[in-house]
C-alpha positions, 0 to 999 in steps of 0.5 A: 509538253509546254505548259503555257503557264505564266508564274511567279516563283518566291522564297529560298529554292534551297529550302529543305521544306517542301515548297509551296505552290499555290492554284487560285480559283475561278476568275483570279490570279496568282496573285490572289493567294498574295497573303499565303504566299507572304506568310511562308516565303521566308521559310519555303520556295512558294510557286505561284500559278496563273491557271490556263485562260486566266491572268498571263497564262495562255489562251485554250481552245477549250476547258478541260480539268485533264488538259490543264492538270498536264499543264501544270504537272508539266510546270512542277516537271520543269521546276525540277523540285522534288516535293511540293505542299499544293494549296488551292483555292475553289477551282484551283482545289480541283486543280489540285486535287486531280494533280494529287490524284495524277502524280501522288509521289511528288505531293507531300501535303494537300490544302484544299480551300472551300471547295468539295470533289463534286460536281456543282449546279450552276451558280454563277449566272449573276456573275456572267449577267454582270460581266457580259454587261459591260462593253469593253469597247465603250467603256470609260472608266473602271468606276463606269464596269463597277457600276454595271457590275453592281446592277447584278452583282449587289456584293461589293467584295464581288464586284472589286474580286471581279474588277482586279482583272480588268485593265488597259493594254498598251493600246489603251483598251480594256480587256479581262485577265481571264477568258470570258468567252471559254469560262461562259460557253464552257462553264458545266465542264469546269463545274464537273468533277469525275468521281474518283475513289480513294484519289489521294491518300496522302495528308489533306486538310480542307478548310471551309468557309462557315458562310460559304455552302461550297462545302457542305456537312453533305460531302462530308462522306465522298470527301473521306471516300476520296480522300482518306487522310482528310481533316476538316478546318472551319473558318469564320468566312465566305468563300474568299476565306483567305482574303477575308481571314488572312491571319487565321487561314496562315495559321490553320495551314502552318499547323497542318504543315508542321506535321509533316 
């Protein structure tokens, strides 16, 4: 199938390391995990990937974990490389989870950040309130989305996360790096996760933000039920634990590669 996914490729492709390839979460890019990116590229091939309906990545008619799964199995397929350690932030640790799950043969490592294999109650309507506040069409300045944005959304790392994807077309138009429209209307679906007994039995590390509740002492027993070989890392952080902890992230990660 064709993939339609926009991404960036770093580092030595004849590296004997498996290579590095990294999912980000709900409303980024590939760009948002820059800071692992840089830390390994001097050592590993490091794959950067534009989620479907996110940065330059194709547009859908729809959400679904299964279609874009193919996707970006689709994408390893054609990179023609033999092993991967997938790392994926939020949204892109489901991602890559379920690829874990699909093709266990080509994962050699799973890095899961700050997300847990469950469903989750919604909790993005400030977000969507504030995005679906600003009129693209009559919008003047990035400052003037910042302040519509900050009448619902009072976390100024929020607000400069969400605004990293707003920008001008060659026409001068503003427009979102990500499909607004499908996240919104779609959202319970991309929320969901279908249990999985025992989805992965390859080596997992799922590091947590200590300020965040995405991964909660809850989930501690369905996160081992699913994933067997699971060992836990808590960091001192939000949920945008890599943006906040860059240094500390790079190092929990190398050590959990290192016993490859």
């Amino acid at each position: 199938m064709s993939h339609g996914l926009y991404f960036q490729t770093h580092g030595d492709r004849a590296s004997p390391l498996p290579a590095l390839v990294l999912i980000h979460g709900l409303f980024g890019n590939s760009d948002n995990l820059s800071v692992i990116r840089r830390h390994f590229e001097n050592d590993r091939y490091v794959v950067s990937i534009d989620l479907p309906d996110h940065g330059k990545s194709q547009r859908s008619e729809t959400f679904s974990f299964d279609g874009a799964v193919q996707k970006i199995v689709a994408l390893l397929k054609e990179l023609n490389i033999p092993k991967y350690v997938l790392v994926g932030h939020s949204l892109g640790g489901k991602m890559s989870m379920l690829v874990a799950h699909q093709r266990p043969e080509l994962i050699s490592q799973l890095v899961v950040m700050d997300i847990a294999p469950i469903p989750y109650p919604a909790r993005h309507h400030a977000v969507f309130n504030g995005l679906n506040s600003i009129d693209l069409a009559s919008l003047n300045s990035r400052n003037e989305a910042k302040q519509a944005l900050s009448e619902h959304l009072e976390d100024p790392g929020t607000q400069a996360f969400l605004l990293k994807s707003l920008y001008q077309d060659e026409n001068g138009n503003w427009a979102w790096r990500f499909n607004l429209p499908l996240i919104v209307r779609d959202y319970d679906a991309l929320s969901d996760w279908q249990h999985i007994p025992e989805c992965f039995n390859g080596p997992t590390l799922f590091i947590k933000g200590a300020e965040s509740d995405y991964i909660q002492s809850a989930h501690q027993s369905v996160i081992m039920e699913q994933f067997p070989q699971a060992s836990a890392k808590v960091v001192q952080a939000g949920h945008w634990l890599h943006a906040q902890k860059p240094q500390v992230v790079n190092a929990l990660i190398t050590k959990f590669l290192r016993v490859e």
